[in-house]
C-alpha positions as CSV (number, residue, x, y, z in Angstrom):
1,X,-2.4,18.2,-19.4
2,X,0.6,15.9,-18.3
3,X,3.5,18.0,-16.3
4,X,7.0,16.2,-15.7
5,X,8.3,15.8,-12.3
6,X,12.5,16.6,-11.5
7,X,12.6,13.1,-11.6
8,X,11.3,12.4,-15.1
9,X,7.6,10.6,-14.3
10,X,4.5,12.1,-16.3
11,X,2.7,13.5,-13.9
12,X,-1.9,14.3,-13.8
13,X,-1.4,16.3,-10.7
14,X,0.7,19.7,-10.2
15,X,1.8,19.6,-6.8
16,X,3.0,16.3,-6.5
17,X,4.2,13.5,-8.7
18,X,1.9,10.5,-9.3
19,X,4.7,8.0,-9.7
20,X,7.5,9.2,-6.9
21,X,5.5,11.6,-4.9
22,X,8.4,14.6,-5.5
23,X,7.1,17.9,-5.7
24,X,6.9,19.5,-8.6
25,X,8.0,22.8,-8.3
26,X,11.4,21.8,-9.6
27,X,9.4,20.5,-13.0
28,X,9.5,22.4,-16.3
29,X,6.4,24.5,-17.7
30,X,3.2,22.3,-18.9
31,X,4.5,23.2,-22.3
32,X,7.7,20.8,-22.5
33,X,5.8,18.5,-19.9
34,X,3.2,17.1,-22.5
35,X,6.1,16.0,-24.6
36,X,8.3,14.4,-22.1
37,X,5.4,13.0,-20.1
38,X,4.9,10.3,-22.7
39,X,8.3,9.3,-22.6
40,X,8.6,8.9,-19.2
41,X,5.0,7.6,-18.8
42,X,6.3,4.7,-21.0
43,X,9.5,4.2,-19.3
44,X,7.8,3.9,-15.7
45,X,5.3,1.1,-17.0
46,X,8.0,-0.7,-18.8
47,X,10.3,-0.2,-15.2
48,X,7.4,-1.8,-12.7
49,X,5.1,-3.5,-14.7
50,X,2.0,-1.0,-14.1
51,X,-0.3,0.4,-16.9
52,X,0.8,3.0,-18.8
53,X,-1.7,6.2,-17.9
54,X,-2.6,6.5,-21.3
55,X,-6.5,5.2,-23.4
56,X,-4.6,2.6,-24.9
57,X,-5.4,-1.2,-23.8
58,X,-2.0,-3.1,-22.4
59,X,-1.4,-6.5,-22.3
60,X,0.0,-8.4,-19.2
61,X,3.8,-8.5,-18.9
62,X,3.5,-11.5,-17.7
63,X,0.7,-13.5,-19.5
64,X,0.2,-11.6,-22.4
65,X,-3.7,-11.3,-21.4
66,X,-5.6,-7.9,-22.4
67,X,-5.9,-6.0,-20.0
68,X,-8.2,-2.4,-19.5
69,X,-6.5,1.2,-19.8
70,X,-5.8,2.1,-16.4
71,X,-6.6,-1.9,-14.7
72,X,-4.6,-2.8,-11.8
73,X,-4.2,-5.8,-11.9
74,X,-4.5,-9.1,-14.4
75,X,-8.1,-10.9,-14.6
76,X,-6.0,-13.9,-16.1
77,X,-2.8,-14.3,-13.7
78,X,-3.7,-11.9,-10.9
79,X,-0.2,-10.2,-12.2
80,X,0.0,-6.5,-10.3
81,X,0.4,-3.8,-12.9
82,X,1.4,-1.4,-9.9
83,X,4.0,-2.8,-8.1
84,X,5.2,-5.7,-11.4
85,X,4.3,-8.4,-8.3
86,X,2.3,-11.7,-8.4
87,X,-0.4,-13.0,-6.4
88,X,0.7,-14.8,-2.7
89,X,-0.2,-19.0,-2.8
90,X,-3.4,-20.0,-0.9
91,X,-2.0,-22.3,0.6
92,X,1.6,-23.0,2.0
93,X,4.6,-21.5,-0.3
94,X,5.5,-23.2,-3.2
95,X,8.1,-23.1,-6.2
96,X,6.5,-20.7,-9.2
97,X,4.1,-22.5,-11.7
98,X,4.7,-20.5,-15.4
99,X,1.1,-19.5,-16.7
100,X,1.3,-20.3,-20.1
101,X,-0.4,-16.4,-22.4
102,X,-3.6,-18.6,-23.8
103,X,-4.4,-19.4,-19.9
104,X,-8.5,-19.2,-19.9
105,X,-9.5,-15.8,-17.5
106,X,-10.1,-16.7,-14.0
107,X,-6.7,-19.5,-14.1
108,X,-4.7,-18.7,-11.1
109,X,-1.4,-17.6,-11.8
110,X,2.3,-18.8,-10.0
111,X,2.3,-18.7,-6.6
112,X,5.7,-17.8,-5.3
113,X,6.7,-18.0,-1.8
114,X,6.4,-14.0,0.5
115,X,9.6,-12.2,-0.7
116,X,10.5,-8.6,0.5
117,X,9.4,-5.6,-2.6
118,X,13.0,-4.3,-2.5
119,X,13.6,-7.1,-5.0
120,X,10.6,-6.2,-7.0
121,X,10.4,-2.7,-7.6
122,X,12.8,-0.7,-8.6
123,X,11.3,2.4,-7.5
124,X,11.6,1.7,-3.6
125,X,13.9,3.4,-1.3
126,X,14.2,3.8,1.9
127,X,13.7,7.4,3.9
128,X,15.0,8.5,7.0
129,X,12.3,8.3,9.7
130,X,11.0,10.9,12.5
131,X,9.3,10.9,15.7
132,X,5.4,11.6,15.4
133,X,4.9,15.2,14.8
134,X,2.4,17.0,13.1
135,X,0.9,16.1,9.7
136,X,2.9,13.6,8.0
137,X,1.4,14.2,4.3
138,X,3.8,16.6,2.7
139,X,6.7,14.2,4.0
140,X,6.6,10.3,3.5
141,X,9.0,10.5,1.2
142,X,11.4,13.4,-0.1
143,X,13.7,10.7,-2.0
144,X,13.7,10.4,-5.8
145,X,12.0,7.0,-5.5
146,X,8.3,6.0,-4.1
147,X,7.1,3.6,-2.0
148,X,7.2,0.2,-2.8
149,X,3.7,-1.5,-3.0
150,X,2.7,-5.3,-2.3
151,X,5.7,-7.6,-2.7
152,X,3.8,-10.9,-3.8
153,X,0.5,-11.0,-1.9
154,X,-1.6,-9.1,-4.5
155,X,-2.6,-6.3,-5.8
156,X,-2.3,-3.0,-4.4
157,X,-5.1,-0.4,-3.9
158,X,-3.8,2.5,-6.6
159,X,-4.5,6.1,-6.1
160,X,-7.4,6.0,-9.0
161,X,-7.8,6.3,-11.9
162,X,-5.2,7.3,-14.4
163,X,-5.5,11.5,-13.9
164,X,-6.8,11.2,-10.8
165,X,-4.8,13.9,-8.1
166,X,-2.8,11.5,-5.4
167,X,-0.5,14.1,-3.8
168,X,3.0,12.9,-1.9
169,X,4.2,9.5,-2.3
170,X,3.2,8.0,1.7
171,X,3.5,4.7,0.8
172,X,1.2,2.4,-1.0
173,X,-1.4,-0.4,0.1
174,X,-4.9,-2.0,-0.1
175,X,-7.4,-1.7,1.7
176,X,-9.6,-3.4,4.3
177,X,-13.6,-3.2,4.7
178,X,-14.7,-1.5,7.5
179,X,-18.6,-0.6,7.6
180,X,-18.7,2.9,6.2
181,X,-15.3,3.2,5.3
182,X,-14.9,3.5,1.3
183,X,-13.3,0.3,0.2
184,X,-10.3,0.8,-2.8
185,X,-10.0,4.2,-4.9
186,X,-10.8,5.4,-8.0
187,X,-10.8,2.4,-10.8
188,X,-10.2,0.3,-8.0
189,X,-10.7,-3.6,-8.2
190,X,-11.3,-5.6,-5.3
191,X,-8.3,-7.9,-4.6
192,X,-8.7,-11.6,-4.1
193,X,-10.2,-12.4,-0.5
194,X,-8.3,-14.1,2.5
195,X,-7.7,-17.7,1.7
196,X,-8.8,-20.9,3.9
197,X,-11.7,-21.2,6.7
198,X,-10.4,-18.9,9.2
199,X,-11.9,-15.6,9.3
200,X,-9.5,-12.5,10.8
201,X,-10.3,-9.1,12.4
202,X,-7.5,-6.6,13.1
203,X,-8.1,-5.0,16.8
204,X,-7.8,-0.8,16.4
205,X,-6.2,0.5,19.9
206,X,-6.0,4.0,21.2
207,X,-2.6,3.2,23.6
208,X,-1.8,5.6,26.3
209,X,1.4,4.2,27.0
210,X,2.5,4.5,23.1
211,X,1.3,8.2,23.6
212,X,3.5,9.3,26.2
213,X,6.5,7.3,24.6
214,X,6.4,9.3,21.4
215,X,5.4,13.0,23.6
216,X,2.3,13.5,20.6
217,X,1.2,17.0,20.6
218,X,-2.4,16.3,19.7
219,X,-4.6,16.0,22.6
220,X,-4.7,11.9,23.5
221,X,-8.4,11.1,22.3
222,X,-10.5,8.8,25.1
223,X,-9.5,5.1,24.9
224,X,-12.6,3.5,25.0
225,X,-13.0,0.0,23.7
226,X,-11.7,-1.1,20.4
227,X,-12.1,-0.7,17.0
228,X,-13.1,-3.9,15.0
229,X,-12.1,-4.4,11.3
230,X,-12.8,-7.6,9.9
231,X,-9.7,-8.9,7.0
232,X,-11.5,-9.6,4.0
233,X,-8.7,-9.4,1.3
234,X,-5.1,-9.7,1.1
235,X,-3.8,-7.0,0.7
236,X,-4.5,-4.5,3.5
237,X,-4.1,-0.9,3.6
238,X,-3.5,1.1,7.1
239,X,-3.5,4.6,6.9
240,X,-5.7,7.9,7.0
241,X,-8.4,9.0,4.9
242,X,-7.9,11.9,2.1
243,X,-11.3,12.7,-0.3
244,X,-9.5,15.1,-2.4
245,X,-6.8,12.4,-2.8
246,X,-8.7,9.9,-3.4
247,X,-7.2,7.8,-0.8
248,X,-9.5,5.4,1.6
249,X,-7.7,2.8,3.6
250,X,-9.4,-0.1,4.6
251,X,-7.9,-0.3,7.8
252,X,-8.6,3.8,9.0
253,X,-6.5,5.9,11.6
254,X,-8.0,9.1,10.2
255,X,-7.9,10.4,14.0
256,X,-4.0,10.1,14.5
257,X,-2.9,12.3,12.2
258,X,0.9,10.9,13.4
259,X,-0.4,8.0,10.7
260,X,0.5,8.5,6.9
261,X,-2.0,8.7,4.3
262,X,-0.5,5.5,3.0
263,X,1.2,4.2,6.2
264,X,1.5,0.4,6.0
265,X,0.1,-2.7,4.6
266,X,-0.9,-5.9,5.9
267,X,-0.6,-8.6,3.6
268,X,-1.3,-12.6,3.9
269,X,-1.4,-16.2,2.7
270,X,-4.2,-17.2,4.9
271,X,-2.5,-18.3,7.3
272,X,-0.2,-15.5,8.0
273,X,0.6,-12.4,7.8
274,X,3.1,-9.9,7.0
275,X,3.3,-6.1,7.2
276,X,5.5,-3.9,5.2
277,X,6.3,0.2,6.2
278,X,5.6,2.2,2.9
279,X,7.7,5.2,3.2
280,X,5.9,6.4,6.0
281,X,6.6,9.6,7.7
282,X,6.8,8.6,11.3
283,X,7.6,4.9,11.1
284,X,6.2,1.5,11.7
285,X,7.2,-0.6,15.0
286,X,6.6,-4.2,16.1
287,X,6.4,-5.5,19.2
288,X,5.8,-9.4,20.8
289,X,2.9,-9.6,23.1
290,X,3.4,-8.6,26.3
291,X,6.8,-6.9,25.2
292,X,8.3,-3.9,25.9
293,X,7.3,-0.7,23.8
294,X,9.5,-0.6,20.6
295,X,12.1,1.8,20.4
296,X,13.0,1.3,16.4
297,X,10.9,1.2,13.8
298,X,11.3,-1.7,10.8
299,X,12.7,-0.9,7.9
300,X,11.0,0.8,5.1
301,X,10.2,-1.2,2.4
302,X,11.0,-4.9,4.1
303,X,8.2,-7.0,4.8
304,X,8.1,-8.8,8.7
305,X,6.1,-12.2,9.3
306,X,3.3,-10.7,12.5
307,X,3.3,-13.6,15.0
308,X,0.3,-14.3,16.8
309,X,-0.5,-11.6,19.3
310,X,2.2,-9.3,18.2
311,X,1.3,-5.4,18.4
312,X,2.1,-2.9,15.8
313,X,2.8,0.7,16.7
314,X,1.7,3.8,14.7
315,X,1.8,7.4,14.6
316,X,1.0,9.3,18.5
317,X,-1.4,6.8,19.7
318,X,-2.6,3.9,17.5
319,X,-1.7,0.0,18.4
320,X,-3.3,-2.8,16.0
321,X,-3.5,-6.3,17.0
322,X,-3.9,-9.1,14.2
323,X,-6.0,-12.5,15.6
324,X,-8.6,-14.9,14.3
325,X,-12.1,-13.6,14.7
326,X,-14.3,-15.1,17.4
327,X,-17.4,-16.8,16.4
328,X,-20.0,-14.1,16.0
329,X,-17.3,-11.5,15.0
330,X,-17.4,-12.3,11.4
């Protein structure tokens, strides 16, 4: 049975709202839920372009292709039913290229140049942002608006299937194959792979030095060598794991529990990349190699281009590094 957040979503889940993440304590009884949940179910897909929760097949806003109840994205244009976004170019940007609604399936759709989600989705707001402490689940975002997902690069890894428990809004993201990690959630389909020849890993860092900046008051784990996670799609989500969310990022800091469920996503052309902070809890920072620590964190919701060798800060202890794989990486 649907329940109705304060904020007017339809939402599967009782403790939190599947759309904005607010809790829903504030929300009327079940009773008048079911009947306002429709309405606001078919408000927030005609709002950001995502499909409406219900049985129903949809058809693409943007091609007019059928689509699946419950599909993330278009087979036909690639067209992002989550975040109302189309897929980034494979190549360098370009001007957009209309798809015409009898495109074949399989015909790439227009390729539009990286452009910040603020523009895209009305639901994205930015939060106030705190030093490291604790748990961050039960407060990425206490705003009346989520996070925003993928601005142009494609598709998004949703929370699951339509009914599926997600919990607080901590920002949104796909995910990146590492060995055993779970790749994608719920109904979950796999988002086109990294353009061009060259292959990228992302290096996984346990820093001491970011430790001791942000005074973490879980014991600092041994540093050890670092974690390899090889870019295979993308759109790349960072964050921590969560079963009974449903949540499995491709890129996984499950042991910094300064990290957000959905903390941040990498996202690229094939030639570079960008990452965008999605509402997190404790903040995402940026920092040129061989630069001093970073003292402020970007802003939620903007994407920033990640030069070669650049490091990105998260939660107590966690540094990533973005570079092209070395031969016998991949």
């Amino acid at each position: 049975m649907s329940a109705t957040c304060p904020n007017g979503h339809a939402s599967e889940s009782t403790d939190y709202c599947d759309v904005c993440g607010e809790p829903m304590g504030a929300a009327s009884g079940a009773s008048a839920a079911v009947a306002s949940g429709s309405v606001g179910a078919a408000a927030g897909a005609a709002g950001s372009g995502g499909a409406a929760p219900g049985g129903e097949p949809i058809a693409c806003p943007h091609c007019s292709f059928p689509a699946a109840a419950g599909a993330l994205f278009c087979e036909n244009c690639g067209y992002d039913f989550t975040t109302g976004s189309l897929p980034e170019p494979a190549g360098a940007p370009s001007a957009a290229t209309p798809v015409s609604a009898g495109a074949p399936a399989g015909s790439p759709g227009p390729l539009d140049p990286p452009a910040s989600s603020l523009d895209l989705d009305p639901l994205s707001a930015p939060v106030a942002l705190a030093p490291p402490v604790g748990d961050p689940e039960s407060g990425d975002s206490s705003s009346a608006s989520a996070g925003a997902g993928d601005p142009r690069t494609g598709p998004l890894v949703a929370p699951g299937a339509p009914g599926a428990p997600t919990g607080p809004a901590e920002g949104e993201a796909a995910s990146a194959r590492t060995g055993a990690t779970p790749s994608g959630t719920g109904t979950h389909l796999p988002t086109p792979p990294v353009p061009g020849e060259d292959q990228w890993v992302v290096e996984v860092w346990i820093d001491p030095d970011w430790y001791q900046a942000q005074k973490a008051e879980d014991p600092l784990p041994s540093a050890g060598l670092p974690g390899l996670v090889v870019l295979r799609e993308r759109s790349v989500l960072v964050g921590r794991p969560s079963v009974s969310r449903n949540i499995h990022p491709q890129i996984d800091c499950g042991a910094d529990t300064g990290v957000s469920r959905r903390h941040c996503q990498l996202n690229t052309d094939g030639q570079r990349w960008w990452i965008e902070d999605l509402q997190s809890s404790n903040g995402t920072y940026l920092s040129p190699a061989g630069g001093e620590l970073p003292i402020d964190p970007i802003p939620a919701g903007q994407r920033r281009e990640v030069a070669d060798g650049d490091r990105i800060y998260l939660g107590g202890w966690t540094r990533l590094v973005i570079r092209k794989a070395l031969p016998g990486e991949v």
